[in-house]
C-alpha positions as protocol buffer text, in pm:
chain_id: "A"
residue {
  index: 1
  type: UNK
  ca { x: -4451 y: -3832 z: -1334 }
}
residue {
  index: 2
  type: UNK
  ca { x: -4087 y: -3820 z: -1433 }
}
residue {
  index: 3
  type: UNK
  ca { x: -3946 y: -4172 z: -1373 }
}
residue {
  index: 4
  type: UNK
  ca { x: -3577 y: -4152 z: -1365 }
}
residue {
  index: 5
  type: UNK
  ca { x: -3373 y: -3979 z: -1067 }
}
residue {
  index: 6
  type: UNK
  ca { x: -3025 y: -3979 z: -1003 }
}
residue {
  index: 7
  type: UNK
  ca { x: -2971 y: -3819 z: -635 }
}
residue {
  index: 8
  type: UNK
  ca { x: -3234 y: -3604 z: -545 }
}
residue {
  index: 9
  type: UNK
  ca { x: -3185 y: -3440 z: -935 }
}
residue {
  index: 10
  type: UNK
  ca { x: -3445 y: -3578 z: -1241 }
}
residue {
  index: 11
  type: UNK
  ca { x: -3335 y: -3707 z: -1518 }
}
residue {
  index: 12
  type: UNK
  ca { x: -3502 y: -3583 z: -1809 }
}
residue {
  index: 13
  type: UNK
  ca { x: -3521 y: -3795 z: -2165 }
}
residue {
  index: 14
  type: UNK
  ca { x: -3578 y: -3487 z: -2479 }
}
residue {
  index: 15
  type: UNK
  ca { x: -3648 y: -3595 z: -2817 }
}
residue {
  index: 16
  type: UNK
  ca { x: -3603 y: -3243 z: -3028 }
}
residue {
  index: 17
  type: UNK
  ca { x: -3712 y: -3274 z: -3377 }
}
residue {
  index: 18
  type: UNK
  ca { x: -3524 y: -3008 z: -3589 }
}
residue {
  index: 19
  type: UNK
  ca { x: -3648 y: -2882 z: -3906 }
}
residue {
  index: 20
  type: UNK
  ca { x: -3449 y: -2716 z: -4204 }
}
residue {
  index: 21
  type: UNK
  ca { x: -3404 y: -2363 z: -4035 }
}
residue {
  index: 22
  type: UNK
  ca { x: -3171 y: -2573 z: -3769 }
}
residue {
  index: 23
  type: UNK
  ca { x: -3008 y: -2852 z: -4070 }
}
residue {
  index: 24
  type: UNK
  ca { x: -2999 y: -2511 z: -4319 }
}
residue {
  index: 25
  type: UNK
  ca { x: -2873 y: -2262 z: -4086 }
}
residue {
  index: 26
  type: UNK
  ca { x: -2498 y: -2245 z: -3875 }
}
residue {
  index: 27
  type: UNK
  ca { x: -2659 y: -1996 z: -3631 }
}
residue {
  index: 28
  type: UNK
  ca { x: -2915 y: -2181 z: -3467 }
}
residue {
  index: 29
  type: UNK
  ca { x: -2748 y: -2511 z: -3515 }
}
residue {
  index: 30
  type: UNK
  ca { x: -2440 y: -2379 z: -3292 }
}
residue {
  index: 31
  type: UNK
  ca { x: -2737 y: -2217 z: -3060 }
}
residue {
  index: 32
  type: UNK
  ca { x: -2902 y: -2549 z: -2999 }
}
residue {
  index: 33
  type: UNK
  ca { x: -2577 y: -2772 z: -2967 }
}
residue {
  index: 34
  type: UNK
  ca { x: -2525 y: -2504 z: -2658 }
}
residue {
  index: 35
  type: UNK
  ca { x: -2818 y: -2593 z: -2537 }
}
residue {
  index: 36
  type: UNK
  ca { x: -2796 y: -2956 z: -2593 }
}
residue {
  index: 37
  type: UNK
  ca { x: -2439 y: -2964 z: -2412 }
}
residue {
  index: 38
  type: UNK
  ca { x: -2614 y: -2784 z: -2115 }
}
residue {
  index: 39
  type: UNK
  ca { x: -2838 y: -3033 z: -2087 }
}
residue {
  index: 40
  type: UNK
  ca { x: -2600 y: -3307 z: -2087 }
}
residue {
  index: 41
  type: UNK
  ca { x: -2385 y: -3173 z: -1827 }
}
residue {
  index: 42
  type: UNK
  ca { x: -2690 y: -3166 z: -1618 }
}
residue {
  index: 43
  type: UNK
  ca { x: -2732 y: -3563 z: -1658 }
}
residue {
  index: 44
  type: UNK
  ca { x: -3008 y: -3565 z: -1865 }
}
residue {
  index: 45
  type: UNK
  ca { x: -3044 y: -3753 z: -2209 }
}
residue {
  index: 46
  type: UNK
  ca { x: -3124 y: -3614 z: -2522 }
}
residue {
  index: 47
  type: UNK
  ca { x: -3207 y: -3790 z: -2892 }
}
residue {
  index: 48
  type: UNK
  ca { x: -3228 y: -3613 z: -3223 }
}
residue {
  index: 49
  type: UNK
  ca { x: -3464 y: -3652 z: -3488 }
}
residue {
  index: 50
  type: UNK
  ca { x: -3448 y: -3456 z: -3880 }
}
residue {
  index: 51
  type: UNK
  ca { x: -3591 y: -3469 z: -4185 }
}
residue {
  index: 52
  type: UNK
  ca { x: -3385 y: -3421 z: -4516 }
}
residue {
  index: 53
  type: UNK
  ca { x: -3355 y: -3018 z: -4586 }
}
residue {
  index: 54
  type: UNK
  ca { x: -3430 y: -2850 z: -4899 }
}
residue {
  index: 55
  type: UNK
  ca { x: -3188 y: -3056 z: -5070 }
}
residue {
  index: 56
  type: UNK
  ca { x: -3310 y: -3368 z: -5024 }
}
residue {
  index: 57
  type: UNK
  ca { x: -3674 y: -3265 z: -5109 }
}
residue {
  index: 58
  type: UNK
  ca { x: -3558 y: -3137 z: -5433 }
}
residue {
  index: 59
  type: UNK
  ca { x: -3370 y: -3435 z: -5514 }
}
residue {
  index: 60
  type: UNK
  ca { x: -3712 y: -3576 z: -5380 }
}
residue {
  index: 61
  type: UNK
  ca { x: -3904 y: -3400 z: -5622 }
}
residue {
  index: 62
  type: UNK
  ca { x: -3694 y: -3497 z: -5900 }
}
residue {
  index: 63
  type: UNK
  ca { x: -3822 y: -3855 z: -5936 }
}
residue {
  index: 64
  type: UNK
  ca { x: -4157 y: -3742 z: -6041 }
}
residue {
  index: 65
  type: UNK
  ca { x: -4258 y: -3874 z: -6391 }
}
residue {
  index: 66
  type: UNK
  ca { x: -3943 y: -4094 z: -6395 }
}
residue {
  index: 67
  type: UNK
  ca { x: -4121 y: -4429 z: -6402 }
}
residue {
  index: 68
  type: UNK
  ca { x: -4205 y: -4548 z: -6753 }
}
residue {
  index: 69
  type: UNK
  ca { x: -4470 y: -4800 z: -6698 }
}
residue {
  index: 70
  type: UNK
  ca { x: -4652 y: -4556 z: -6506 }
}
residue {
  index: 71
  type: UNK
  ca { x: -4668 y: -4741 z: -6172 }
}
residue {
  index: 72
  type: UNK
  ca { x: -4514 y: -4555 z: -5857 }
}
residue {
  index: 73
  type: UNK
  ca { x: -4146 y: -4741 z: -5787 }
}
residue {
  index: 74
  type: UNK
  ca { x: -4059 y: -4718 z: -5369 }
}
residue {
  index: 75
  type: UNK
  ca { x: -3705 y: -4882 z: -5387 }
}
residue {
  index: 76
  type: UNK
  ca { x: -3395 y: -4770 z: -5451 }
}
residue {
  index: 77
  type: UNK
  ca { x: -3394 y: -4758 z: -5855 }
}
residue {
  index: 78
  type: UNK
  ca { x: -3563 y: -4447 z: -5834 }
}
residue {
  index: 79
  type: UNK
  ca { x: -3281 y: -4136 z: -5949 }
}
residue {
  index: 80
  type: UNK
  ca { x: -3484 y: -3916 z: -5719 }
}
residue {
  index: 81
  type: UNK
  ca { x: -3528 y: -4117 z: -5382 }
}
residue {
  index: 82
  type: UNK
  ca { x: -3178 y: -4233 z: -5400 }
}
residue {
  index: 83
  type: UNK
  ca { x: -3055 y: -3920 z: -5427 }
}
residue {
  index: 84
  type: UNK
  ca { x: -3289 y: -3800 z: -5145 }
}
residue {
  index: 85
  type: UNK
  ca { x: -3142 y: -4068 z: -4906 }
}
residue {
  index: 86
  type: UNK
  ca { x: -2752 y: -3955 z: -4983 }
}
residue {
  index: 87
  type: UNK
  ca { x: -2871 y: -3618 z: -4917 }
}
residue {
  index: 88
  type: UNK
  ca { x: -2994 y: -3711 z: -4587 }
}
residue {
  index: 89
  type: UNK
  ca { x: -2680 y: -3949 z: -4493 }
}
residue {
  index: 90
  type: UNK
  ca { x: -2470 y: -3650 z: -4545 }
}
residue {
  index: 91
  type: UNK
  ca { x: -2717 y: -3398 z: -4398 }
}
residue {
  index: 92
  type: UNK
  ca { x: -2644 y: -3644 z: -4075 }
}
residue {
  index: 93
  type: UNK
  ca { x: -2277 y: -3675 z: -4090 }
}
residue {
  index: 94
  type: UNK
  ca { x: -2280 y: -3257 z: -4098 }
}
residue {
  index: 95
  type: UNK
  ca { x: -2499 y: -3247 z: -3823 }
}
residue {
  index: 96
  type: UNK
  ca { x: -2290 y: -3457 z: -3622 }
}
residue {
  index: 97
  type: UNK
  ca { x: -2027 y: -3331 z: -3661 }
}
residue {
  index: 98
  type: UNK
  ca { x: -2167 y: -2968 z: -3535 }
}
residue {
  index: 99
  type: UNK
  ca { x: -2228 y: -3179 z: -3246 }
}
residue {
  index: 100
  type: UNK
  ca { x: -1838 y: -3272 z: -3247 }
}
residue {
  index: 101
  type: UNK
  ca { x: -1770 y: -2904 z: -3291 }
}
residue {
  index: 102
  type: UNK
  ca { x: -1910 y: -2864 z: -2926 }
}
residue {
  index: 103
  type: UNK
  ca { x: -1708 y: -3111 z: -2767 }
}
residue {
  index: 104
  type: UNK
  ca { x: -2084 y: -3330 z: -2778 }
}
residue {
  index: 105
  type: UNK
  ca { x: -2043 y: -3779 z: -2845 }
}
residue {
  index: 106
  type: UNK
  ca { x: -2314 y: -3774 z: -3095 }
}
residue {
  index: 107
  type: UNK
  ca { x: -2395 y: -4066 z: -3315 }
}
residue {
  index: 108
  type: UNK
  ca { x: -2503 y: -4039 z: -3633 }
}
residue {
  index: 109
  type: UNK
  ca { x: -2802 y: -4334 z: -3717 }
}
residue {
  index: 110
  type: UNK
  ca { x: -3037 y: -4446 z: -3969 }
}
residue {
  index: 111
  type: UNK
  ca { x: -3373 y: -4642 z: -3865 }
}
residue {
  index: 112
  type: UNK
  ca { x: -3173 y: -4932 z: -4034 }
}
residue {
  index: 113
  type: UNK
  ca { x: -2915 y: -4915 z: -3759 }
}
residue {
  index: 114
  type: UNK
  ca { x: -2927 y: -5161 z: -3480 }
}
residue {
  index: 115
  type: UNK
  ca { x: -3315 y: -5242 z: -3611 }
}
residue {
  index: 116
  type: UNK
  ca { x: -3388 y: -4928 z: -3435 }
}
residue {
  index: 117
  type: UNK
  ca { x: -3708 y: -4791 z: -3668 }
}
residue {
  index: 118
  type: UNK
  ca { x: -3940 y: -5093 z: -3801 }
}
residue {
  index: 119
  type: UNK
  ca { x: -4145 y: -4940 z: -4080 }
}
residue {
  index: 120
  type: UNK
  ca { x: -4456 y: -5005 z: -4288 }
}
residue {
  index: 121
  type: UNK
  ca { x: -4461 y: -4947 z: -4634 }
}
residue {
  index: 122
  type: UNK
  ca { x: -4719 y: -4729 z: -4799 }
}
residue {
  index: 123
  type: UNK
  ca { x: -4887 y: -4932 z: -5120 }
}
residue {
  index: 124
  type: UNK
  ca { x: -4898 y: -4635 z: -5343 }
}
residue {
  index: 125
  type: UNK
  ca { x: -4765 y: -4279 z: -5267 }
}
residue {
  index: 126
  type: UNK
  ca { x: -4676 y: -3917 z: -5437 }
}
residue {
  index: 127
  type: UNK
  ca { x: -4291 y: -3936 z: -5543 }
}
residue {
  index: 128
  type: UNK
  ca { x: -4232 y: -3578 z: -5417 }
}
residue {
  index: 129
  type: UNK
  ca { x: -4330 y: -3751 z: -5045 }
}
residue {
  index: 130
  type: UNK
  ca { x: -4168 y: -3998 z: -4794 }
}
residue {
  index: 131
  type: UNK
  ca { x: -4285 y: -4370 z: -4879 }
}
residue {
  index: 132
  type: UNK
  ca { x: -4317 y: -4518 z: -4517 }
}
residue {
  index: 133
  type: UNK
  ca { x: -4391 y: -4442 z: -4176 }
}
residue {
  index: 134
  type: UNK
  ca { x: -4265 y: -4549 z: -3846 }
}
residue {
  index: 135
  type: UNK
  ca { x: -4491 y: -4807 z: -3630 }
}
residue {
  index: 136
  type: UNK
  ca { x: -4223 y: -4894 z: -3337 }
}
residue {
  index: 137
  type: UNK
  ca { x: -3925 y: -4770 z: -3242 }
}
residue {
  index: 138
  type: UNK
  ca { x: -3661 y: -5001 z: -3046 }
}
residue {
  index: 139
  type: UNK
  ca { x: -3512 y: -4776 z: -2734 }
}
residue {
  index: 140
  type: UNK
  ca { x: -3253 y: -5020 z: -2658 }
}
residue {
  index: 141
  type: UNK
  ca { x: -2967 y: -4829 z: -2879 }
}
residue {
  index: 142
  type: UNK
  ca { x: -3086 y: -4521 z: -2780 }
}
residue {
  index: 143
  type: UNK
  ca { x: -3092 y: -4589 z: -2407 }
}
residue {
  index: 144
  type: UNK
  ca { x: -2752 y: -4707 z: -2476 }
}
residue {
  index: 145
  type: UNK
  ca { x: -2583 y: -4390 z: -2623 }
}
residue {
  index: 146
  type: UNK
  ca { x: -2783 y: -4184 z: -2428 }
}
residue {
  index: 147
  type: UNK
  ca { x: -2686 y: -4330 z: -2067 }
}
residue {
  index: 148
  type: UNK
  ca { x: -2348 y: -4320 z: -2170 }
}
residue {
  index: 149
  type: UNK
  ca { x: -2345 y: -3954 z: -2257 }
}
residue {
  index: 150
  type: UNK
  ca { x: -2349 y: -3926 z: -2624 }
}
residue {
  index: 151
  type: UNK
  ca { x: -2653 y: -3783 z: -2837 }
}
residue {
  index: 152
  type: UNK
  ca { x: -2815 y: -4056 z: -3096 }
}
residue {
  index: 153
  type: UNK
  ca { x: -2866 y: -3807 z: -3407 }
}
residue {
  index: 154
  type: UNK
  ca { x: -3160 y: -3998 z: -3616 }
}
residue {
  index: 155
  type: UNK
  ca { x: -3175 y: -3895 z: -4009 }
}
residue {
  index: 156
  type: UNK
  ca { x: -3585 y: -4019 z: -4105 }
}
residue {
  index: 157
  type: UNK
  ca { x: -3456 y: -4315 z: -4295 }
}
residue {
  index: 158
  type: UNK
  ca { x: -3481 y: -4669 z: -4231 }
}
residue {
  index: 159
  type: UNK
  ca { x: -3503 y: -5073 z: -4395 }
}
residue {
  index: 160
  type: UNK
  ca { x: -3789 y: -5245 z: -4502 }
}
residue {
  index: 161
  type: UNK
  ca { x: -3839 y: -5634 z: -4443 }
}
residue {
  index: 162
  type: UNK
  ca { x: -3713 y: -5615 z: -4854 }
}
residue {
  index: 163
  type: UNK
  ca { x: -3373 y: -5482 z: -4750 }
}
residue {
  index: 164
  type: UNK
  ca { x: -3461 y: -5155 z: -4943 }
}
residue {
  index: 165
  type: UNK
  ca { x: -3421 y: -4815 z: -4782 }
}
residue {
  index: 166
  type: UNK
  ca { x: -3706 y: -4596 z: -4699 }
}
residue {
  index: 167
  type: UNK
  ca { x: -3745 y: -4198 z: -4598 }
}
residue {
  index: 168
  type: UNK
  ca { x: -3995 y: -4152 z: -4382 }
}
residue {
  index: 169
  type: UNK
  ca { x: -4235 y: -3909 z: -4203 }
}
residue {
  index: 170
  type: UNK
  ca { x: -3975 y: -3688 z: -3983 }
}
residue {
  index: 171
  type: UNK
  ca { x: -4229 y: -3585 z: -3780 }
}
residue {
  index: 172
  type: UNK
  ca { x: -4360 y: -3859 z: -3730 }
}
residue {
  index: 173
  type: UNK
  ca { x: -4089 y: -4076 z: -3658 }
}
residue {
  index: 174
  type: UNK
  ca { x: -4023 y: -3783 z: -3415 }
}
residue {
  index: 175
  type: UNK
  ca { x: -4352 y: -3866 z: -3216 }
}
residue {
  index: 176
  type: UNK
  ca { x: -4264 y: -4281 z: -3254 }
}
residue {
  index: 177
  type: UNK
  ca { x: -3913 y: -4231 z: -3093 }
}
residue {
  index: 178
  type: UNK
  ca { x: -4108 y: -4034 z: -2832 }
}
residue {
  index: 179
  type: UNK
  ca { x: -4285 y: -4268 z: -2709 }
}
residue {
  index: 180
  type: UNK
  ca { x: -4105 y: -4584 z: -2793 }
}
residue {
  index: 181
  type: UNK
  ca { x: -3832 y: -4434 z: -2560 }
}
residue {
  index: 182
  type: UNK
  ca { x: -4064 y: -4329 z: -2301 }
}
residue {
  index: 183
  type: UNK
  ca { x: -3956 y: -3964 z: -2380 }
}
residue {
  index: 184
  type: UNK
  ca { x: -4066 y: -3708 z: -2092 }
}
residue {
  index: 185
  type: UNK
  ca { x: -4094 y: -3418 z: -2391 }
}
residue {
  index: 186
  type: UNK
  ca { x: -4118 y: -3361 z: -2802 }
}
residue {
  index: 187
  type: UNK
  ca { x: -4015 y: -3040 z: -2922 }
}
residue {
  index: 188
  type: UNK
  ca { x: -3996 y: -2937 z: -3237 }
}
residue {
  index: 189
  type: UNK
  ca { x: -3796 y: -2721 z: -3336 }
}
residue {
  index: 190
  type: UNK
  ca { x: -3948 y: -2502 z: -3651 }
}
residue {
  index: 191
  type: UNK
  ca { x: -3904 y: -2227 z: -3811 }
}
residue {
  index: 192
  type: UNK
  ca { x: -4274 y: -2134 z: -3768 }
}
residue {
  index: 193
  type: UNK
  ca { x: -4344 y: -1896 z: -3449 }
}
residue {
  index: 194
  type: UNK
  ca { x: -4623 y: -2190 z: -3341 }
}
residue {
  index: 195
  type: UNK
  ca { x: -4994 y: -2199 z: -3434 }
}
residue {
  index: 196
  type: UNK
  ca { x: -5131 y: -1858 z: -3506 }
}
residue {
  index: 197
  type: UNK
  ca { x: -5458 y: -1694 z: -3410 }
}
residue {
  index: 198
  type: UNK
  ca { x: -5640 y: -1501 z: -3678 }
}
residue {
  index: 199
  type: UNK
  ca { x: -5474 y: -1187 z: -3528 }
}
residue {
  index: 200
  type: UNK
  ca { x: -5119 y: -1332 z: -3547 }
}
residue {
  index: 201
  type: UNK
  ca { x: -5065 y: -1400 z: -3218 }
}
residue {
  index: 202
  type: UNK
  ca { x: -4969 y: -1704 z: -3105 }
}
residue {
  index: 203
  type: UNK
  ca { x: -5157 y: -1981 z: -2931 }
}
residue {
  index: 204
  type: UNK
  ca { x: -4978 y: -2046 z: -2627 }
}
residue {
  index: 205
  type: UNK
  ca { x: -5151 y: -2332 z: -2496 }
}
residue {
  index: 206
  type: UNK
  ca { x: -5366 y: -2586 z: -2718 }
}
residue {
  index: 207
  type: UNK
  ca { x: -5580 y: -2864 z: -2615 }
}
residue {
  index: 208
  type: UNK
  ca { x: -5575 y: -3159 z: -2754 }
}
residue {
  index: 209
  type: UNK
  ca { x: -5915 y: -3241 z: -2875 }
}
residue {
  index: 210
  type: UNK
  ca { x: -5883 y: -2911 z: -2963 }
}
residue {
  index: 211
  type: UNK
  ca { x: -5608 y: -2973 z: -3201 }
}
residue {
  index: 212
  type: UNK
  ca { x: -5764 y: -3292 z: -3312 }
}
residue {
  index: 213
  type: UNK
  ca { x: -6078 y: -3030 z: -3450 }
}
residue {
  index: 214
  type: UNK
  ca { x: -5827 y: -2764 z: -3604 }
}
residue {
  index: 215
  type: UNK
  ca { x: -5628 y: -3071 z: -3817 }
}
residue {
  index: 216
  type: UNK
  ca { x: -5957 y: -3202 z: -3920 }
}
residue {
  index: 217
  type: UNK
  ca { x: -6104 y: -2836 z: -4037 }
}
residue {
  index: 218
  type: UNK
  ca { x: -5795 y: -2836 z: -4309 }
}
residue {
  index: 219
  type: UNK
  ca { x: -5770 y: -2513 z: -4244 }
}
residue {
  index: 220
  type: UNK
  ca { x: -5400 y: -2536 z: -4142 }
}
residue {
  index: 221
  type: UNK
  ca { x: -5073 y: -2595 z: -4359 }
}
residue {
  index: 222
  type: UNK
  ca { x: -4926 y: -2940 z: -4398 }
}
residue {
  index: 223
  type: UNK
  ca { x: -4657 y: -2901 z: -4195 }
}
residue {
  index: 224
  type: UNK
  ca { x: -4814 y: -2789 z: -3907 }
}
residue {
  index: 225
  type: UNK
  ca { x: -5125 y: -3024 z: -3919 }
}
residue {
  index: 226
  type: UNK
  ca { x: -4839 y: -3347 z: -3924 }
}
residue {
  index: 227
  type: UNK
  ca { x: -4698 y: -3175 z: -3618 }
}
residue {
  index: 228
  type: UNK
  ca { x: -5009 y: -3138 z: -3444 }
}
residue {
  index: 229
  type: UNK
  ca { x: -5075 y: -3495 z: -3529 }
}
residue {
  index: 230
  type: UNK
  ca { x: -4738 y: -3626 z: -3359 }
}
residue {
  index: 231
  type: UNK
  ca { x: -4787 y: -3392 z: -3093 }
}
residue {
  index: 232
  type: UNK
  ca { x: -5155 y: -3553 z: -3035 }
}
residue {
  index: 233
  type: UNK
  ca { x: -5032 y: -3931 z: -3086 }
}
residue {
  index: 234
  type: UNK
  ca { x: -4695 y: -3873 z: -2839 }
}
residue {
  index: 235
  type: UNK
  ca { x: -4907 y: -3764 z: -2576 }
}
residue {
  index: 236
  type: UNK
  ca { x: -5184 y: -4019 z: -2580 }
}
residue {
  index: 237
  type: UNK
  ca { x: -4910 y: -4259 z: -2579 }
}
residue {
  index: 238
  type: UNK
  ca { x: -4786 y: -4194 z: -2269 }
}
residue {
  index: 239
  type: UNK
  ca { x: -4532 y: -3915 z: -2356 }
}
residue {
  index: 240
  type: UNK
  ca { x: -4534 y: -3622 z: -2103 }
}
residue {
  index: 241
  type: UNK
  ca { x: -4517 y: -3327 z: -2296 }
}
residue {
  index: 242
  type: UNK
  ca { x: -4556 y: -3192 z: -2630 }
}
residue {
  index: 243
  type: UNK
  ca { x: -4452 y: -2832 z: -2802 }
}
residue {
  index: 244
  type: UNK
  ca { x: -4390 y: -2674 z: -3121 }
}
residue {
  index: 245
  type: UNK
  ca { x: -4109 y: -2413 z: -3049 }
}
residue {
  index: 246
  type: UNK
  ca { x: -3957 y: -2159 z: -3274 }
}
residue {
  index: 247
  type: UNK
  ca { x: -3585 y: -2193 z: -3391 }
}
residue {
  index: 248
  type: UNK
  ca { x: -3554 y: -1816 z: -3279 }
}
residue {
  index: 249
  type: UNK
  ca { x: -3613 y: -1987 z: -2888 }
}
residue {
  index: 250
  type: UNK
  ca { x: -3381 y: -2260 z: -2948 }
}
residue {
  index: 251
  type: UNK
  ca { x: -3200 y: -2130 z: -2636 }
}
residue {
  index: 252
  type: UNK
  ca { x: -3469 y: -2236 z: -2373 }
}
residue {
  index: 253
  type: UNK
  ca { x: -3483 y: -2563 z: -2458 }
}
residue {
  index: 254
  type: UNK
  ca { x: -3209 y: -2614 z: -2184 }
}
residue {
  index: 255
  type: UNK
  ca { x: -3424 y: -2467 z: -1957 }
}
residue {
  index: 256
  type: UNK
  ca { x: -3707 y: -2638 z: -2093 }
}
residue {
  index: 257
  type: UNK
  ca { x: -3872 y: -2792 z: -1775 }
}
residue {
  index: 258
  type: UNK
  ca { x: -3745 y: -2536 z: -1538 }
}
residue {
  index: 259
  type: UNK
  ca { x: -3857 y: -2234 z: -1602 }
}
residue {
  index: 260
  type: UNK
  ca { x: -4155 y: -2037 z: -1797 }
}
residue {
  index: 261
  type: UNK
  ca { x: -4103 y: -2020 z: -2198 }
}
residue {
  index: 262
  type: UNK
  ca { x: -4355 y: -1809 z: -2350 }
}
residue {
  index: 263
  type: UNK
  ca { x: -4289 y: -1883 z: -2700 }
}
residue {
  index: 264
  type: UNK
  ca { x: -4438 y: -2144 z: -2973 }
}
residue {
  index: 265
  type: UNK
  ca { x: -4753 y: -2356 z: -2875 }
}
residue {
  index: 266
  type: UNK
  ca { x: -4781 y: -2624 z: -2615 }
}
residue {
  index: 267
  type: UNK
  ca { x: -5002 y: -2921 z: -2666 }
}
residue {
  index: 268
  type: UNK
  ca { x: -5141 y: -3059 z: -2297 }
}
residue {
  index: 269
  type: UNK
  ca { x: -5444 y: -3302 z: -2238 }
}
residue {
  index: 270
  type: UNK
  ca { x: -5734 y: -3083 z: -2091 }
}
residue {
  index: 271
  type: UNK
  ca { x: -5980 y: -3259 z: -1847 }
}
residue {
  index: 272
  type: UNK
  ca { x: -6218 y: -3346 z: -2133 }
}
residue {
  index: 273
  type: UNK
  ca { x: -5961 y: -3551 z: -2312 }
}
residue {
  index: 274
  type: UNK
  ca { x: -5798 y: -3773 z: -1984 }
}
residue {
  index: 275
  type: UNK
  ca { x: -6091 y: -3998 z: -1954 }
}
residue {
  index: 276
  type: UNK
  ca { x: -6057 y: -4129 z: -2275 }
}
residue {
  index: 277
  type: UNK
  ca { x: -5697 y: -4259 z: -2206 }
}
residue {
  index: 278
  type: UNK
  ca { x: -5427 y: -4289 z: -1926 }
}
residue {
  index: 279
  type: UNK
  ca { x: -5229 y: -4012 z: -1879 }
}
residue {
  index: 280
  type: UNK
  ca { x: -4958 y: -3863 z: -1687 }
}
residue {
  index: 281
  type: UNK
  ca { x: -4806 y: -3566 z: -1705 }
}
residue {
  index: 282
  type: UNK
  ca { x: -4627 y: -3266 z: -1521 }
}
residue {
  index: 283
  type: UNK
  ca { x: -4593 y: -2937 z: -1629 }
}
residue {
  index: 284
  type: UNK
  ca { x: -4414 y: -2662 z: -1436 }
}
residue {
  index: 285
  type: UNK
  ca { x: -4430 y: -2385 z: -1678 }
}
C-alpha cells in the first residue's frame, strides 16, 4: 500500500535507473526529463540512478594489466579507475544539466555526498568491473531534495571507510536506493526490449522465483541477470514494484501507475513466493 497522500492524491516515490541508451543518447534523455517534469508537477518524487556510459567502461577497461606486482589495486592510483570516476562526475554534471534544460532542480550526487551510499569493498575483483557494492543507502538527503521539488541525480560512485573512491554496481545501487528510500517502484530504463522468450517476444509478466530459476540457469546475459537480481532483492525488501522498461517507452513512465504499459517485463511476487517474506504491493496495470 502506497504510504504517502497529499489530499485525496498519492504521492508516488520512483527510483528510474537509466542505462547508456538514456546517458549516450539526446533523444530519449529530453523524452524522459518530459516525463520526469510531469511527474513532478503531479507532486510526486523522483530519484535518479546511472552507471558510467561507454566512456567510463573503456577508461575502465584500460587499467587492466597496469599493476606491476601483479596484485589487483582498488584505490585511486589506478590510471584506469580514476579515469572511470571523472568520466562518471562529468557524465553527472551533463545529465543534470539536461535536467536544467527542462526547467527540472536536479542535484547532481555521489554516494560520498552527505554519507548517502555506505559501501563494502570487494577483496579481489576484475579491473574491467566496479570494485564495491552498496549495503545501505541513507534516505535522509534524498527525502530532502525530493520533498522540496528537485530530482537527486546519483552517479554509482561512492567513499570507502579509507577515504578512497569507489564505482559501484549501478544496478545495484539502483535496487539499494529502492529500498533504503522506501521507493513505491524501480524501473530501469534499458535499451533492451525486456526479457525475451525463445520466439522473441517479450515476457510481460515474470515471477519472481521464477526469475530467481532463469538467473541461476546462466542462460541469460550479464546485464540482464544483475537486473533481475535488483529487481528480485527491491521487492523482497519491501519495495512495491519492479520493471525493466525499454528506452523506446521512456514516455509512460509518467503514466507509470496509472494506466496499462505493455512494454518491457514486470517482476511481481506470485502467491508461491509471499509466504516466504512480507510483502505489499499494488499494481493497477
Amino acid at each position: 500500500m502506497i504510504s504517502r497522500c497529499r489530499g485525496s492524491e498519492w504521492i508516488l516515490k520512483l527510483v528510474i535507473k537509466v542505462g547508456r541508451c538514456v546517458l549516450e543518447t539526446g533523444p530519449i534523455a529530453t523524452t524522459l526529463t518530459v516525463a520526469v517534469k510531469e511527474l513532478l508537477t503531479e507532486g510526486h518524487r523522483i530519484t535518479v540512478v546511472h552507471g558510467g556510459g561507454t566512456m567510463a567502461c573503456q577508461n575502465l577497461s584500460s587499467s587492466n594489466g597496469s599493476n606491476t606486482d601483479g596484485k589487483e589495486d582498488s584505490s585511486l592510483n589506478d590510471y584506469g579507475h580514476e579515469a572511470a570516476l571523472k568520466t562518471m562526475a562529468e557524465i553527472n554534471r551533463k545529465f543534470v544539466a539536461t535536467f536544467a534544460a527542462a526547467m527540472i532542480p536536479a542535484f547532481g550526487v555521489c554516494g560520498g555526498d552527505g554519507n548517502i551510499i555506505h559501501i563494502r569493498k570487494f577483496s579481489r575483483f576484475p579491473a574491467s568491473e566496479p570494485i564495491a557494492e552498496a549495503v545501505r543507502v541513507d534516505p535522509h538527503w534524498l527525502n530532502v531534495i525530493s520533498q522540496n521539488g528537485g530530482v537527486p541525480v546519483l552517479a554509482s560512485v561512492a567513499v570507502g571507510y579509507d577515504r578512497q573512491f569507489y564505482r559501484l554496481y549501478s544496478d545495484q545501487l539502483a535496487s539499494g536506493c529502492a529500498v533504503g528510500w522506501d521507493a513505491d517502484a524501480l524501473i530501469f530504463v534499458t535499451s533492451q526490449k525486456g526479457l525475451l522468450n525463445s520466439d522473441e517476444s517479450t515476457v510481460r509478466w515474470l515471477e519472481i522465483d521464477e526469475a530467481d530459476r532463469m538467473i541461476r540457469s546462466r542462460l541469460l546475459s550479464q546485464s540482464m541477470v544483475a537486473k533481475l537480481r535488483a529487481c528480485c532483492d527491491a521487492l523482497r525488501r519491501g519495495v512495491r514494484r519492479a520493471r525493466i522498461l525499454p528506452a523506446s517507452e521512456v514516455d509512460r513512465i509518467a503514466s507509470f501507475y496509472f494506466a496499462r504499459i505493455e512494454a518491457g517485463t514486470e517482476i511481481f511476487v506470485g502467491p508461491s513466493s509471499v509466504d516466504h517474506f512480507d510483502y505489499k504491493r499494488s499494481l493497477s496495470d
